[in-house]
C-alpha positions, 0 to 999 in steps of 0.5 A: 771381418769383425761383424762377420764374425761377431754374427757367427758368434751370435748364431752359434750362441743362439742355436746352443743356448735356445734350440740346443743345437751344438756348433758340430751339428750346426756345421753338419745341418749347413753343409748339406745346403752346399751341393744345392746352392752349386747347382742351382746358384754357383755364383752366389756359392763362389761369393759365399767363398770369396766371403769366407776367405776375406773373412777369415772363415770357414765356409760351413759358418759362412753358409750359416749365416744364410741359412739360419731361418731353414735351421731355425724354423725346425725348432722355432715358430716365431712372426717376423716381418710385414710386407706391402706391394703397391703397382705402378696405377695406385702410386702418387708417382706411377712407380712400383712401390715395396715395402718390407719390415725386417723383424728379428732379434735385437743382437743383429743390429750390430751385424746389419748392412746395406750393399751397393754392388757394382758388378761386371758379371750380373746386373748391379743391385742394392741389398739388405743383409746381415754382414757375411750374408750375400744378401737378403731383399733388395733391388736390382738395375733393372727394376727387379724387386725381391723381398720376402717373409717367413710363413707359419706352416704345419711341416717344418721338416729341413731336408737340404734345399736351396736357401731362401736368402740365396733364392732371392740373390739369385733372382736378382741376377735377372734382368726381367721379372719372368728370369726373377720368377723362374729363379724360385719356381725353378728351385723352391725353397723347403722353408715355408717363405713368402716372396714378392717379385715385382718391376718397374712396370707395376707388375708382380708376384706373390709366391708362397713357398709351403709344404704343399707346394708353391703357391703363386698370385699375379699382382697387376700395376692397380693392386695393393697387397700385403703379407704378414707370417700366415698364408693367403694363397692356401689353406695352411693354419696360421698358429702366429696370432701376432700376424693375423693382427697385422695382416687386420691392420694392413687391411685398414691401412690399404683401404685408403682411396688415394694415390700413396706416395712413398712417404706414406708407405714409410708411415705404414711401415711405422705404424704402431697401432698394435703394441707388441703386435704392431706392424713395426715393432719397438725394442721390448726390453722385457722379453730379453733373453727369450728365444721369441725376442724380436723388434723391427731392425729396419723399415725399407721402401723399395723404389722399382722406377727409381732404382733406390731404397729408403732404409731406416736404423732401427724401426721407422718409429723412432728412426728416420730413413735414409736412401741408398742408389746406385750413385752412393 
C-alpha cells in the first residue's frame, strides 16, 4: 500500500506541476477508460479493484496509474525505451530472446516492482510494473512474451481506449501467440504503441499501434529486430531525434554474424555508446526537475524457453541482473 501510494502522489504531482493537469480532471480523463477496460478486459478491471481496495484507494487513482501514458502523451512528447527481438535460429541456445529497456522518470524507482503470479484462473506469468500497475511487460507459462514501447506519431488525441498496459496483461492471459495477438488487434490502443508479441518457438510479431492504424510485421525464428520511439512499419514522422540515434545504434549492434547469447543481449541492453542518447540511459542529475528527465529504470532480458526474466536495478550499465522464475 505504501508504494501505491507514494506512486499516486507521484503522478497526480506530475501532471499538476508540468501538464497543468489538476487531480479533478485527472480522475475525470481515467474514469472513461473504466467501461472499456469492462468490456474488453473485466479480469484485469476486477484486479484494478481488488488493487484499490487492498490499497486503500480510489479506483479512479488506481486506473491512473495504468493509464498515465494515454494521459501524458496528449501534453508530453518524450523517446522512452528501446527494444530487440531475437528468434529461436539466431540465438546461441535456440531459445527466444527479448529485451526491453524501460526509460522514464527517475522518481519511479521508488515505486517499481517484479510480480511472480501464480494464478488458478489464467496461466501463471512474470511482470515488470509500477506497484499499483497490474502489470506492464513480461512473460507468461506458456512462453508467451509482451513488451512494448511508445511511438512518436503526429495525432495524439486520447478519446478513451483501452490502455496499453492492460492490452499487454491481457494478451498474457493467452495461452498462444495468435490468443496474444488477438488480444491487441482485437482492441487497439489509441495511444500511439509499439509491441513485440513473441513464444517459444521463435516466432513473433511487431505491431504499431498509430492514428493510421494498426500496423503489423510477422518476425520468424532467423530475424533480429529492434524498436526504439519511431515507427518502422509506416510513414508517421519521427519528431524524437534521440531514437532515431538508437534505433543507428541498434543497427550496428545486430549486424553481428554470431549466435547471441543472452549475456550478450544483457550488453546491448547496456550499451552507452550515445551519451544521453544512449540505448540505456544513465541518471542526468542536470536535467532534474524538467518534464523530459528520464534514465533507464531497468534492463530486461526476456527468456521464452525458459520461462524466466533477467531484470537489472537501475540501468544495466551500472547495475547487475538479476533472474526471476516461476520457482522465486
Amino acid at each position: 500500500a505504501k508504494p501505491i501510494a507514494k506512486a499516486i502522489d507521484f503522478y497526480q504531482h506530475l501532471f499538476r506541476q508540468h501538464l497543468e493537469i489538476e487531480t479533478a480532471e485527472v480522475r475525470r480523463r481515467s474514469r472513461r477508460y473504466i467501461d472499456p477496460l469492462a468490456a474488453a478486459c473485466p479480469a484485469v478491471l476486477d484486479e484494478m479493484e481488488g488493487i484499490a481496495e487492498g490499497a486503500g484507494q480510489n479506483l479512479q487513482d488506481i486506473v491512473m496509474l495504468t493509464v498515465r501514458w494515454e494521459i501524458t502523451f496528449e501534453h508530453l512528447k518524450v523517446g522512452e525505451c528501446s527494444n530487440i527481438f531475437v528468434g529461436s535460429e539466431r540465438s546461441q541456445g535456440g531459445q527466444t530472446l527479448l529485451g526491453m529497456n524501460w526509460d522514464w522518470r527517475p522518481e519511479v524507482m521508488a515505486f517499481r516492482a517484479v510480480i511472480v503470479a501464480h494464478c488458478d484462473d489464467q496461466p501463471d506469468y512474470l511482470v515488470v510494473t509500477e506497484c499499483g500497475q497490474p502489470g506492464k511487460y513480461g512473460l507468461n507459462e506458456h512462453g508467451i512474451v509482451a513488451i512494448e514501447a511508445g511511438l512518436a506519431c503526429r495525432d495524439t488525441r486520447a478519446t478513451g481506449r483501452v490502455p496499453f498496459a492492460a492490452l499487454i496483461r491481457h494478451a498474457l492471459a493467452s495461452d498462444t501467440l495468435e490468443g496474444a495477438r488477438s488480444a491487441i488487434r482485437n482492441n487497439p490502443p489509441e495511444a500511439t504503441i509499439n509491441f513485440f508479441l513473441a513464444d517459444s518457438t521463435g516466432q513473433g510479431w511487431c505491431l504499431e499501434a498509430t492514428p493510421q492504424g494498426l500496423f503489423e510485421k510477422a518476425l520468424q525464428p532467423q530475424d533480429v529486430y529492434w524498436h526504439t520511439n519511431h515507427c518502422r512499419l509506416t510513414d508517421e514522422v519521427c519528431v524524437f531525434e534521440d531514437s532515431l540515434l538508437r534505433g543507428e545504434r541498434w543497427q550496428e549492434l545486430v549486424r553481428c554474424p554470431d549466435l547471441i547469447t543472452r549475456e550478450q543481449m544483457g550488453d546491448w541492453l547496456a550499451d552507452t555508446a550515445n551519451g544521453s542518447n544512449s540505448i540505456c540511459k544513465t541518471p542526468n542529475p542536470a536535467l532534474a526537475g524538467k518534464a523530459t528527465w528520464l534514465q533507464t529504470l531497468c534492463s530486461t532480458v526476456l527468456d521464452a524457453n525458459a520461462r524466466e526474466i533477467w531484470v537489472s536495478d537501475g540501468p544495466a550499465s551500472e547495475h547487475p541482473y538479476e533472474r526471476f522464475g516461476f520457482d522465486a
